[in-house]
PDB file of N, CA, C, O and CB in Angstrom:
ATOM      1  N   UNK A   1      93.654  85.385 110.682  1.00  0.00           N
ATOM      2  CA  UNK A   1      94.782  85.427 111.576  1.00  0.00           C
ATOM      3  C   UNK A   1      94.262  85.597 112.999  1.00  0.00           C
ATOM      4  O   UNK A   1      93.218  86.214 113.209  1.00  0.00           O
ATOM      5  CB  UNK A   1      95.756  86.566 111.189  1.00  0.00           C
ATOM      6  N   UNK A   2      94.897  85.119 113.861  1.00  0.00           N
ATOM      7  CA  UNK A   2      94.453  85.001 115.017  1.00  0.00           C
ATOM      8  C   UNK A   2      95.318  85.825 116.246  1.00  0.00           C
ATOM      9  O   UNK A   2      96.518  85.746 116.510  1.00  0.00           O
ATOM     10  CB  UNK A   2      94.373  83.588 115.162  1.00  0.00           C
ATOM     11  N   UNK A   3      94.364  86.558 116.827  1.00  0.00           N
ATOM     12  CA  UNK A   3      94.462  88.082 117.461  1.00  0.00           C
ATOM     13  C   UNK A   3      96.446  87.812 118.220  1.00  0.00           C
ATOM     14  O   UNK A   3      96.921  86.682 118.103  1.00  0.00           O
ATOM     15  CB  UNK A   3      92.669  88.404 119.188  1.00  0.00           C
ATOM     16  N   UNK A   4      97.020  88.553 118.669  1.00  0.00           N
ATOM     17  CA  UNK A   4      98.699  87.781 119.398  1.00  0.00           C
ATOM     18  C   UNK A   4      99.306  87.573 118.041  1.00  0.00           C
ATOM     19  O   UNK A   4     100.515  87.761 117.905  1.00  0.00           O
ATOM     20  CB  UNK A   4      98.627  85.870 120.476  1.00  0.00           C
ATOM     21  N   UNK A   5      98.596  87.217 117.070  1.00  0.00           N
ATOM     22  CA  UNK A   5     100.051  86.910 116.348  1.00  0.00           C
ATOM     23  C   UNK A   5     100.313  87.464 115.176  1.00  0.00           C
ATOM     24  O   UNK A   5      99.362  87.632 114.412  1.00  0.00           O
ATOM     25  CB  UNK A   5     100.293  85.552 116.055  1.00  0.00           C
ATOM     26  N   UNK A   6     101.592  87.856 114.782  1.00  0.00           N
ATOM     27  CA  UNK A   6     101.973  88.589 113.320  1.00  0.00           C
ATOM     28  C   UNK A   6     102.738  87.626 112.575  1.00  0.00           C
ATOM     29  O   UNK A   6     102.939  86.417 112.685  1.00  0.00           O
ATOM     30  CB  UNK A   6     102.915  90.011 113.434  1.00  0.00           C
ATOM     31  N   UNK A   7     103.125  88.584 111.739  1.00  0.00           N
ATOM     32  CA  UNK A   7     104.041  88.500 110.804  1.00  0.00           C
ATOM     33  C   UNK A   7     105.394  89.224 110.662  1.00  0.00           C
ATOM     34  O   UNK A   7     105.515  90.335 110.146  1.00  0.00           O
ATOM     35  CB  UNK A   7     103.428  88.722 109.898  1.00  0.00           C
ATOM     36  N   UNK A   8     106.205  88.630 111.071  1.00  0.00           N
ATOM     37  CA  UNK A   8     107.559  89.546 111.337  1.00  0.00           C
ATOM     38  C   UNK A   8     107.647  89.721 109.654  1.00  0.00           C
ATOM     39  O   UNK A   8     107.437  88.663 109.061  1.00  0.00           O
ATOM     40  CB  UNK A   8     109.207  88.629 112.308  1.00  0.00           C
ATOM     41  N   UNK A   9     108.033  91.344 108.459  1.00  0.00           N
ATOM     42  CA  UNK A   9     108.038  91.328 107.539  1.00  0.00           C
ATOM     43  C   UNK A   9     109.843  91.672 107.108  1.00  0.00           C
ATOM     44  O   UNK A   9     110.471  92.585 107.643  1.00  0.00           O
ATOM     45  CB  UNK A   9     106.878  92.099 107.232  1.00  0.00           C
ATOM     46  N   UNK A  10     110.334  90.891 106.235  1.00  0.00           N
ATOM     47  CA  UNK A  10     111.865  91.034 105.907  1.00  0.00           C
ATOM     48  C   UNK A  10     111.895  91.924 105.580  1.00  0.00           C
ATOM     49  O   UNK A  10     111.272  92.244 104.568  1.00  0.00           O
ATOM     50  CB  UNK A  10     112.576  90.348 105.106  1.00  0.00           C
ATOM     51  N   UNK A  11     112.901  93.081 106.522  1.00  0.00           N
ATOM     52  CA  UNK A  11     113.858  94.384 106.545  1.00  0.00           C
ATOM     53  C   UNK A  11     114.735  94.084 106.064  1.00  0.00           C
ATOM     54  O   UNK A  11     115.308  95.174 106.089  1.00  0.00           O
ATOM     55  CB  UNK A  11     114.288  95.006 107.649  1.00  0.00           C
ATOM     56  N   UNK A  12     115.698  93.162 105.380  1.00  0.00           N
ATOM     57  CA  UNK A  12     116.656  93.348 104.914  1.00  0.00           C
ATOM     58  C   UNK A  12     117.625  94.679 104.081  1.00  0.00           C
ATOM     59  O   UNK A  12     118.696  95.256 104.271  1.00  0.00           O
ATOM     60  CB  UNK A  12     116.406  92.532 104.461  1.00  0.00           C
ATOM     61  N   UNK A  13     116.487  94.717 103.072  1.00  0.00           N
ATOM     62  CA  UNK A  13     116.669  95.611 101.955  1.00  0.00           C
ATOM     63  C   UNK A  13     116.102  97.104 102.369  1.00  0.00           C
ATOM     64  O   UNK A  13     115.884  98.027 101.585  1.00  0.00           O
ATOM     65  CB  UNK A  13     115.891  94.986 100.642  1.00  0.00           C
ATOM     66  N   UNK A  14     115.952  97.107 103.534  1.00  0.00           N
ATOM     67  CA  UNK A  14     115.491  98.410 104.286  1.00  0.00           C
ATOM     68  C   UNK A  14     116.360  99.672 104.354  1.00  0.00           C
ATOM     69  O   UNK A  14     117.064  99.722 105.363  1.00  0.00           O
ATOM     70  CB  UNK A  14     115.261  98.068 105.674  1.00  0.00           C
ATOM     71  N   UNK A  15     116.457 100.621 103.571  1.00  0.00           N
ATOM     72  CA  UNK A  15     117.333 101.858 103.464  1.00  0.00           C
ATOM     73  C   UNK A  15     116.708 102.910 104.732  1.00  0.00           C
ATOM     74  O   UNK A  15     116.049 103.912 104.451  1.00  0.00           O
ATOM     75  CB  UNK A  15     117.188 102.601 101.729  1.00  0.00           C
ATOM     76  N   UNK A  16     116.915 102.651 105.645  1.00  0.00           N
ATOM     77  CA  UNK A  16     116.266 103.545 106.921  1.00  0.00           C
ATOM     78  C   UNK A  16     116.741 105.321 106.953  1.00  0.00           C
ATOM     79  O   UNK A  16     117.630 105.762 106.225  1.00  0.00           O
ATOM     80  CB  UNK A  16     116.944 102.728 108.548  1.00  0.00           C
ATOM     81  N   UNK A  17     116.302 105.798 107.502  1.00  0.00           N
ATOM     82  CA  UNK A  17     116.804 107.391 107.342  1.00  0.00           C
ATOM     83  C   UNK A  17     115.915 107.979 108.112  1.00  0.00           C
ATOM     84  O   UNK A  17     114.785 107.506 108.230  1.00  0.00           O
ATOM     85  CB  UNK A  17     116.801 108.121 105.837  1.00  0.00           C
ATOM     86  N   UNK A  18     116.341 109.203 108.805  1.00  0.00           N
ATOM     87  CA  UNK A  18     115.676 110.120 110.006  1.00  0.00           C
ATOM     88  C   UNK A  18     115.018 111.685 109.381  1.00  0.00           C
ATOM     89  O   UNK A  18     115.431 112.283 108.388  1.00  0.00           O
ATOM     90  CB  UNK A  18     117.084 110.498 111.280  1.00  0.00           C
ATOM     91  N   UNK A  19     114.294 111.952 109.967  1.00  0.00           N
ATOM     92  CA  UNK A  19     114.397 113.647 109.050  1.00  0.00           C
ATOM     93  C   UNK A  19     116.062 114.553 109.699  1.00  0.00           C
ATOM     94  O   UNK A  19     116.844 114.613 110.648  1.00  0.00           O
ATOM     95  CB  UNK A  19     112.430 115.050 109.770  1.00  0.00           C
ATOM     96  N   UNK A  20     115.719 115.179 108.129  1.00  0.00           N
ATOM     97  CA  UNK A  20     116.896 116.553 108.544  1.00  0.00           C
ATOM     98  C   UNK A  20     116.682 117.319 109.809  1.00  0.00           C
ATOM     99  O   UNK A  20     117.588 118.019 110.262  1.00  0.00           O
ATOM    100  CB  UNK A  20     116.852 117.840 107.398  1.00  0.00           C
ATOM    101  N   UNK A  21     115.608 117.224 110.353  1.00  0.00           N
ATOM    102  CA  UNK A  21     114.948 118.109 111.789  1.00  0.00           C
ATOM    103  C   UNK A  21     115.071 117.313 112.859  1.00  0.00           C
ATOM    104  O   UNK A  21     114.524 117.739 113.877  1.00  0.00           O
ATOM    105  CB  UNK A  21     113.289 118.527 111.783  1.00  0.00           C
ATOM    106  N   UNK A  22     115.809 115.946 112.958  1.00  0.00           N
ATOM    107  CA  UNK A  22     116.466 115.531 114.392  1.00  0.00           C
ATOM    108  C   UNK A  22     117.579 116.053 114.725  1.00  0.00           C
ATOM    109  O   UNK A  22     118.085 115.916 115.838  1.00  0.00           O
ATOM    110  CB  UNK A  22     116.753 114.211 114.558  1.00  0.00           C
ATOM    111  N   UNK A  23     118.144 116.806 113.639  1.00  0.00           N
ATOM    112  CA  UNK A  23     119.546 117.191 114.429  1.00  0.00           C
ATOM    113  C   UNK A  23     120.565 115.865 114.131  1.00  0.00           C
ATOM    114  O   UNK A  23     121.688 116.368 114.090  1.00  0.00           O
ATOM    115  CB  UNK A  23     119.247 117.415 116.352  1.00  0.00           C
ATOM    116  N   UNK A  24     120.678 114.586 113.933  1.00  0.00           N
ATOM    117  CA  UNK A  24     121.277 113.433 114.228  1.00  0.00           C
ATOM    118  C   UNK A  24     121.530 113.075 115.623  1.00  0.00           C
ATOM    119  O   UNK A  24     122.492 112.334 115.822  1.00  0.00           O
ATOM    120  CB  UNK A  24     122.356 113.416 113.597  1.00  0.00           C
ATOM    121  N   UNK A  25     120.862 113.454 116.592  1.00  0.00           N
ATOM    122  CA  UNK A  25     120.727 113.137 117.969  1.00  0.00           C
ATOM    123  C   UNK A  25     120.582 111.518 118.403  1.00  0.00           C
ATOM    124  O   UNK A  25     120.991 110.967 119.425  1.00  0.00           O
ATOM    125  CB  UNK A  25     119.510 113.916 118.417  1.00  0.00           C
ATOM    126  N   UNK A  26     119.759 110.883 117.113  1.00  0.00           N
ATOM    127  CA  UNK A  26     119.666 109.483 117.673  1.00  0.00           C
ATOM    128  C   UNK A  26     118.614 109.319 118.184  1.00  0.00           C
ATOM    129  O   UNK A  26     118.378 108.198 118.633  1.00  0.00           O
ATOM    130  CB  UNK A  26     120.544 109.093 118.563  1.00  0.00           C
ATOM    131  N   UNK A  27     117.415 110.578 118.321  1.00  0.00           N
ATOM    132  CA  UNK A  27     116.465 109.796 119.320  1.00  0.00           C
ATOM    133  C   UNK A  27     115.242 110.495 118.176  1.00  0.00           C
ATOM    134  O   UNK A  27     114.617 111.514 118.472  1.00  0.00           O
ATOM    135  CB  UNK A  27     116.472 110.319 121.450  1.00  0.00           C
ATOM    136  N   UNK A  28     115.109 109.991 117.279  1.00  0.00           N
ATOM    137  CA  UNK A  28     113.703 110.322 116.666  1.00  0.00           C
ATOM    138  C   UNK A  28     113.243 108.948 116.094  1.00  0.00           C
ATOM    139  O   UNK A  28     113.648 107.865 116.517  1.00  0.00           O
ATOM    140  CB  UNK A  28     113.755 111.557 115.411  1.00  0.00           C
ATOM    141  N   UNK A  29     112.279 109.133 115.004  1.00  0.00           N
ATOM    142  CA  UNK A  29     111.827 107.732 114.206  1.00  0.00           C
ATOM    143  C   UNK A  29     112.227 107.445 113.186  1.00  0.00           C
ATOM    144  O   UNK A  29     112.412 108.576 112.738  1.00  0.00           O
ATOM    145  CB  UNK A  29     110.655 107.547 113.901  1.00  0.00           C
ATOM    146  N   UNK A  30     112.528 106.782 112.412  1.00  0.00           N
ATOM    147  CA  UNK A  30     113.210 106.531 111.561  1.00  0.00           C
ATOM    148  C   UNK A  30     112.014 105.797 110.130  1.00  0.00           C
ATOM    149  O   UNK A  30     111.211 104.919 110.445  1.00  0.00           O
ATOM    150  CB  UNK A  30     114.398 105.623 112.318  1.00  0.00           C
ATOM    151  N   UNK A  31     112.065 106.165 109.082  1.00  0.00           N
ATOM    152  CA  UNK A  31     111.527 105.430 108.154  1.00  0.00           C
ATOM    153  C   UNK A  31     112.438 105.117 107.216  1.00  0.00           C
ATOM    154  O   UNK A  31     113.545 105.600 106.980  1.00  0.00           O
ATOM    155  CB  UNK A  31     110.496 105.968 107.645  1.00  0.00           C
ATOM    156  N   UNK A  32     111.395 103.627 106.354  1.00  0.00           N
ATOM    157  CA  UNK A  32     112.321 102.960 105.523  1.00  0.00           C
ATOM    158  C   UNK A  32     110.950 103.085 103.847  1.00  0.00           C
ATOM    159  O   UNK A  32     110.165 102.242 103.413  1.00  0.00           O
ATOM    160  CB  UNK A  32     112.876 100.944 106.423  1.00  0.00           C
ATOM    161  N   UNK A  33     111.181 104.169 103.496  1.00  0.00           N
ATOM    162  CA  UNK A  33     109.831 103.630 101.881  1.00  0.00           C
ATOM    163  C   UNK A  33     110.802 103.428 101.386  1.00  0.00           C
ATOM    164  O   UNK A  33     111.345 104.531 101.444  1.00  0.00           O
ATOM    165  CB  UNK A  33     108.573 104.737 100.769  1.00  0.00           C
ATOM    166  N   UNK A  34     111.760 102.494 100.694  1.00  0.00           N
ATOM    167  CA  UNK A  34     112.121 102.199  99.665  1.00  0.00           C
ATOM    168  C   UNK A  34     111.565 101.129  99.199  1.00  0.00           C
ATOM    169  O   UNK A  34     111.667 101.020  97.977  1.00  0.00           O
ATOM    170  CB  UNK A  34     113.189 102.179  99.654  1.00  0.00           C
ATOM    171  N   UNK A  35     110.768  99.929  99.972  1.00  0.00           N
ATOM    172  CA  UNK A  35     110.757  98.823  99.457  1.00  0.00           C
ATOM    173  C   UNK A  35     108.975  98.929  99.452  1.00  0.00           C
ATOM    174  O   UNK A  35     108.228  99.631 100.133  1.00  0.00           O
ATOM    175  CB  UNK A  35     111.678  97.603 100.317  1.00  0.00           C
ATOM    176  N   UNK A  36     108.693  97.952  98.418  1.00  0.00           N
ATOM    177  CA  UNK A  36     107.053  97.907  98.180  1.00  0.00           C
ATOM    178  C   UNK A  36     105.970  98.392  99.110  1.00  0.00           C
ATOM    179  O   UNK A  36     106.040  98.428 100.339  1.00  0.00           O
ATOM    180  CB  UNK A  36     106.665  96.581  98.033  1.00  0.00           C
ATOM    181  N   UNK A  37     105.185  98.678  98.521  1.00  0.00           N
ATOM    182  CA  UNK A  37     103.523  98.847  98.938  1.00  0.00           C
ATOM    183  C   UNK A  37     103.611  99.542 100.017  1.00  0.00           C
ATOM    184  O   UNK A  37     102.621 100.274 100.052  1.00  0.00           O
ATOM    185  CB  UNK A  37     102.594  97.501  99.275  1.00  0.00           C
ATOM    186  N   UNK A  38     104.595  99.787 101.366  1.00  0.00           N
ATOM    187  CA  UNK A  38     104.684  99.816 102.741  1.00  0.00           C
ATOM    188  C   UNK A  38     105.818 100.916 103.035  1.00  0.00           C
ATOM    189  O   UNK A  38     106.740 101.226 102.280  1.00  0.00           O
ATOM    190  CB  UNK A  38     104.997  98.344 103.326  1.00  0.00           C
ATOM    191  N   UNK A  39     105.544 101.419 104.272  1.00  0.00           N
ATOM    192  CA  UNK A  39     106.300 102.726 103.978  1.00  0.00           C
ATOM    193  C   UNK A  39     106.723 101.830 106.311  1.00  0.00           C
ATOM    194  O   UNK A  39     105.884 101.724 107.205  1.00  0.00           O
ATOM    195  CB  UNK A  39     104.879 105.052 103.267  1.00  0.00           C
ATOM    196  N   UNK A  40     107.864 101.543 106.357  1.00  0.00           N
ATOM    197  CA  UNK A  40     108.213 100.880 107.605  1.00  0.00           C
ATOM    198  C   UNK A  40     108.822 102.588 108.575  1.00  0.00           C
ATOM    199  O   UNK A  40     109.527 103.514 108.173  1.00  0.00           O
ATOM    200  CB  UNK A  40     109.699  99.334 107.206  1.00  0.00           C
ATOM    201  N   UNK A  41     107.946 102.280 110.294  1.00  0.00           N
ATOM    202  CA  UNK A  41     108.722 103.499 110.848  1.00  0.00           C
ATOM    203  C   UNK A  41     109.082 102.988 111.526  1.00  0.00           C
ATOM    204  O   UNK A  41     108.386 101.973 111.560  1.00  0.00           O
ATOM    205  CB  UNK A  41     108.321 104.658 111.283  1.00  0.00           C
ATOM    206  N   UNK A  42     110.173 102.897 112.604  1.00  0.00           N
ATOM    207  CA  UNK A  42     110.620 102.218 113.666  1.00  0.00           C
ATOM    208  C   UNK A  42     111.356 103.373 114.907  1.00  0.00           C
ATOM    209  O   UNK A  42     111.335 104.565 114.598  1.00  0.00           O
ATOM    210  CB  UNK A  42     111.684 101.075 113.007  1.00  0.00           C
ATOM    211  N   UNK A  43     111.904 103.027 116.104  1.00  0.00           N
ATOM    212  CA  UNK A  43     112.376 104.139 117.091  1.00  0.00           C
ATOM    213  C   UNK A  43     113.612 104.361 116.991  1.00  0.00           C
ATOM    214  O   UNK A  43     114.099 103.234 116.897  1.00  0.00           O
ATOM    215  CB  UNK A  43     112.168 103.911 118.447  1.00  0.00           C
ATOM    216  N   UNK A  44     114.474 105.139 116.950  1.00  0.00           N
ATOM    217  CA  UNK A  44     115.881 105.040 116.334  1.00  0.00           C
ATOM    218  C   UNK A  44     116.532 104.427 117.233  1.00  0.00           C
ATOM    219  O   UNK A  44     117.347 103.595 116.836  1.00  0.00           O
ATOM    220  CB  UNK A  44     116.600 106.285 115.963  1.00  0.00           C
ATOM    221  N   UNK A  45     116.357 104.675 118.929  1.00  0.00           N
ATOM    222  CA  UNK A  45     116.471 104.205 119.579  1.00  0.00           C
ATOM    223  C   UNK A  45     116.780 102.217 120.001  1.00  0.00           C
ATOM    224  O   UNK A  45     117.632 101.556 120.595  1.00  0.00           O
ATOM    225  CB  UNK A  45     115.732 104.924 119.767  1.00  0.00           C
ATOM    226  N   UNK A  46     115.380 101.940 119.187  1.00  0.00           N
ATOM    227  CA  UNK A  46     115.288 100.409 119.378  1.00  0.00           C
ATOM    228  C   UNK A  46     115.402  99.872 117.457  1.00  0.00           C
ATOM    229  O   UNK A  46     114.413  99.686 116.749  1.00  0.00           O
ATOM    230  CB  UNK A  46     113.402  99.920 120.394  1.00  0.00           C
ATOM    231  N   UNK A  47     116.402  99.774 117.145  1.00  0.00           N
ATOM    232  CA  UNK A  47     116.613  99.429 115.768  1.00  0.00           C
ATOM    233  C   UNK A  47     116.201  98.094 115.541  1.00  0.00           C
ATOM    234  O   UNK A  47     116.160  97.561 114.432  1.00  0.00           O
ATOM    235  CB  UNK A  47     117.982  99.596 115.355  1.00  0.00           C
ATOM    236  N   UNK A  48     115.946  97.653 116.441  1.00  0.00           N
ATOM    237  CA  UNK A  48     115.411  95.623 116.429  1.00  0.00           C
ATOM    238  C   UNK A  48     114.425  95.582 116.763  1.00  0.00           C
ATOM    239  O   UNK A  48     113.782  94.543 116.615  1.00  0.00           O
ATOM    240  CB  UNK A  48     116.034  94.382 117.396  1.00  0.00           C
ATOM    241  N   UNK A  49     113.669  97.116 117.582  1.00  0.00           N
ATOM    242  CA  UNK A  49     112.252  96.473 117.899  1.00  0.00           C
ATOM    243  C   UNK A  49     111.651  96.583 116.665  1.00  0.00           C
ATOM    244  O   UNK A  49     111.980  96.633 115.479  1.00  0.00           O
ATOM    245  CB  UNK A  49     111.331  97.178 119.061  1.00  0.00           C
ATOM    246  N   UNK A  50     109.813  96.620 117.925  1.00  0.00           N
ATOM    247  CA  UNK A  50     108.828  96.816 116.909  1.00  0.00           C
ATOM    248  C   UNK A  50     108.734  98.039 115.555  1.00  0.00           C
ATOM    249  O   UNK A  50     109.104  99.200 115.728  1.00  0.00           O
ATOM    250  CB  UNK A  50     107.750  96.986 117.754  1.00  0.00           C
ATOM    251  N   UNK A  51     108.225  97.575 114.345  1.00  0.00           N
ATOM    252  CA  UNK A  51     107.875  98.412 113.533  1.00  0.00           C
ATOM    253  C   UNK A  51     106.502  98.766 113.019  1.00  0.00           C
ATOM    254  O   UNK A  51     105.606  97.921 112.989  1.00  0.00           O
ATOM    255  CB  UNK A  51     108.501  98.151 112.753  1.00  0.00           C
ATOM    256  N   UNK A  52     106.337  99.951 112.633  1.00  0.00           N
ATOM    257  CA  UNK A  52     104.995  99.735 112.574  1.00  0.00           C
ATOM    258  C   UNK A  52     104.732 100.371 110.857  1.00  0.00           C
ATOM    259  O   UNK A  52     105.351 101.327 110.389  1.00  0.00           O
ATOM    260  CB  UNK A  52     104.137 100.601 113.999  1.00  0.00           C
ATOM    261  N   UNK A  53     103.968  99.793 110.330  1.00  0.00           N
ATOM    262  CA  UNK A  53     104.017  99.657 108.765  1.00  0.00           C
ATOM    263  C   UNK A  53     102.755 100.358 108.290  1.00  0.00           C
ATOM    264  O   UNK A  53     101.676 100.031 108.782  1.00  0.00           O
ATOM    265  CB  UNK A  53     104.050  98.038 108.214  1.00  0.00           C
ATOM    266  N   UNK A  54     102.829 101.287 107.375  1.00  0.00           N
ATOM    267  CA  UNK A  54     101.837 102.204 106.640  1.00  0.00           C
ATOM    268  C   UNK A  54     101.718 101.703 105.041  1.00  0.00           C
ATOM    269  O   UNK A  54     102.669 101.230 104.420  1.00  0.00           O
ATOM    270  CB  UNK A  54     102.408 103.870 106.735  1.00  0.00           C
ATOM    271  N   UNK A  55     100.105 101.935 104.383  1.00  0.00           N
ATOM    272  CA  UNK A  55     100.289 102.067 103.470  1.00  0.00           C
ATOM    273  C   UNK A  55     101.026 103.473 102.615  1.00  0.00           C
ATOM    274  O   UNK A  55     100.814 104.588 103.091  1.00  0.00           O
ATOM    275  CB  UNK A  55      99.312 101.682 103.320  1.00  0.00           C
ATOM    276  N   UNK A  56     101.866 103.341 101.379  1.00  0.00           N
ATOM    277  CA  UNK A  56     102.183 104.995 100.825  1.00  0.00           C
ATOM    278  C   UNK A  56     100.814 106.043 100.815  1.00  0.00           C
ATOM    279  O   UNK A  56     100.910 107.168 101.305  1.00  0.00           O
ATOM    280  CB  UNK A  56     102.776 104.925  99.002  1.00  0.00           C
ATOM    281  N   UNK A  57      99.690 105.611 100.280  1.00  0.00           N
ATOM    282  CA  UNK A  57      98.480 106.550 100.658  1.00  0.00           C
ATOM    283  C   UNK A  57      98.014 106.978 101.917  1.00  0.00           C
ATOM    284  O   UNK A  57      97.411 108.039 102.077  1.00  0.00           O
ATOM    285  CB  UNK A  57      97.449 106.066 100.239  1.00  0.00           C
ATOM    286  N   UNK A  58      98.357 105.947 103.074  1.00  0.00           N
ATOM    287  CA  UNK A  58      98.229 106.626 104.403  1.00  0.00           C
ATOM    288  C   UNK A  58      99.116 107.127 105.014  1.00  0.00           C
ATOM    289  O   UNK A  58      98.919 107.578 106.142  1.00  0.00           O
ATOM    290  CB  UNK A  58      97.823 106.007 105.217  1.00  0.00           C
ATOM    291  N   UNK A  59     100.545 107.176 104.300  1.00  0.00           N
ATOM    292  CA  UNK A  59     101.711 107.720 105.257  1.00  0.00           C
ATOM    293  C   UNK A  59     101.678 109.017 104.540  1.00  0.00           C
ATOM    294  O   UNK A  59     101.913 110.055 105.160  1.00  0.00           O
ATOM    295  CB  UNK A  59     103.344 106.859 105.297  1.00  0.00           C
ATOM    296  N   UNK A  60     101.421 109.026 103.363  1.00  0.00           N
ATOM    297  CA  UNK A  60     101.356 110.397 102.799  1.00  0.00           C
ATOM    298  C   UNK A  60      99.859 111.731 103.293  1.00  0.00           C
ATOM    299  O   UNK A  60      99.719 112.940 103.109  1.00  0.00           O
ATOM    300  CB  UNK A  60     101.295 109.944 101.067  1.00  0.00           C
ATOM    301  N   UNK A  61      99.199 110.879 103.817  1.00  0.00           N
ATOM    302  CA  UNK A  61      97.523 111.186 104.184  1.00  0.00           C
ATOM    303  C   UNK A  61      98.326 111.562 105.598  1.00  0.00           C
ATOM    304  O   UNK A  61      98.198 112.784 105.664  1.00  0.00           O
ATOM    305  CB  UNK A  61      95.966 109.604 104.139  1.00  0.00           C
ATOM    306  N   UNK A  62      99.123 111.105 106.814  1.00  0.00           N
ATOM    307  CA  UNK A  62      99.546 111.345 107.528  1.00  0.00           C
ATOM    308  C   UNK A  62     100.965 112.758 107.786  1.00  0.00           C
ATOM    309  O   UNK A  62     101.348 113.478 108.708  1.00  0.00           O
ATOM    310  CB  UNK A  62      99.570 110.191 107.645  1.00  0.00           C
ATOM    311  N   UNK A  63     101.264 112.553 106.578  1.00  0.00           N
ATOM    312  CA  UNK A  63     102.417 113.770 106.682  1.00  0.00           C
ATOM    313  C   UNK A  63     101.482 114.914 106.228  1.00  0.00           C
ATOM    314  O   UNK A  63     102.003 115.920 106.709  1.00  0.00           O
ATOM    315  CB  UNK A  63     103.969 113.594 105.556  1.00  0.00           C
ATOM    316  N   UNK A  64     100.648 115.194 105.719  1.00  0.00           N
ATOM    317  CA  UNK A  64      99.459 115.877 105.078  1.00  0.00           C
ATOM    318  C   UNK A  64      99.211 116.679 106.304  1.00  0.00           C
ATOM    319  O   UNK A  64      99.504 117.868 106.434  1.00  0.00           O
ATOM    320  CB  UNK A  64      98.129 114.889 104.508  1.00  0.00           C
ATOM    321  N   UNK A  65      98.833 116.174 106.893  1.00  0.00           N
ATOM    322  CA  UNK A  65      97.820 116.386 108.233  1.00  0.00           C
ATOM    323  C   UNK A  65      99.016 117.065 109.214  1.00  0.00           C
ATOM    324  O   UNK A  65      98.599 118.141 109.643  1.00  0.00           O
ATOM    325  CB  UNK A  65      97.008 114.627 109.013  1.00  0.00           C
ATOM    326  N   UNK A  66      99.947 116.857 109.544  1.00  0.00           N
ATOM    327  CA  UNK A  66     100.945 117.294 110.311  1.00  0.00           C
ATOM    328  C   UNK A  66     101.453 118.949 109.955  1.00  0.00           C
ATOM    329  O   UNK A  66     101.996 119.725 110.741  1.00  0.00           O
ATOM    330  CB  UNK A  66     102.067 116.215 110.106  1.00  0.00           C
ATOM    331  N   UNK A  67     101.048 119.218 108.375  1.00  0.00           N
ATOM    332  CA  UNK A  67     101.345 120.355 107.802  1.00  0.00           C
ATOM    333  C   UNK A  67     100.323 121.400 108.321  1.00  0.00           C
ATOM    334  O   UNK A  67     100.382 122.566 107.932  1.00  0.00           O
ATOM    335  CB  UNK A  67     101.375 120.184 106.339  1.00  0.00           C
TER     336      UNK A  67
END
């Protein structure tokens, strides 16, 4: 693949959700693990932008570390 370009990956089936610790304010990150291999986070803010995609072993390796 050549550096500039992706792969936009289908969100459709994307069940998104915030933690209980935003308050519902609207301004935190939002993740979607329901759907395969990939655990999707995005800005709650920008629901159309960019997302940025984890494997489940590194998003879990990442909440790990935050503890």
């Amino acid at each position: 693949m050549k550096s500039g370009h992706h792969i936009t990956p289908n969100l459709s089936g994307a069940s998104w959700h915030s933690s209980t610790y935003s308050g519902g304010n609207n301004e935190c990150v939002e993740i979607a693990d329901n759907l395969p291999h990939l655990v999707h986070v995005r800005d709650s803010k920008r629901p159309t932008g960019p997302v940025i995609r984890f494997s489940h072993t590194a998003w879990r390796a990442f909440l790990a570390d935050l503890n």
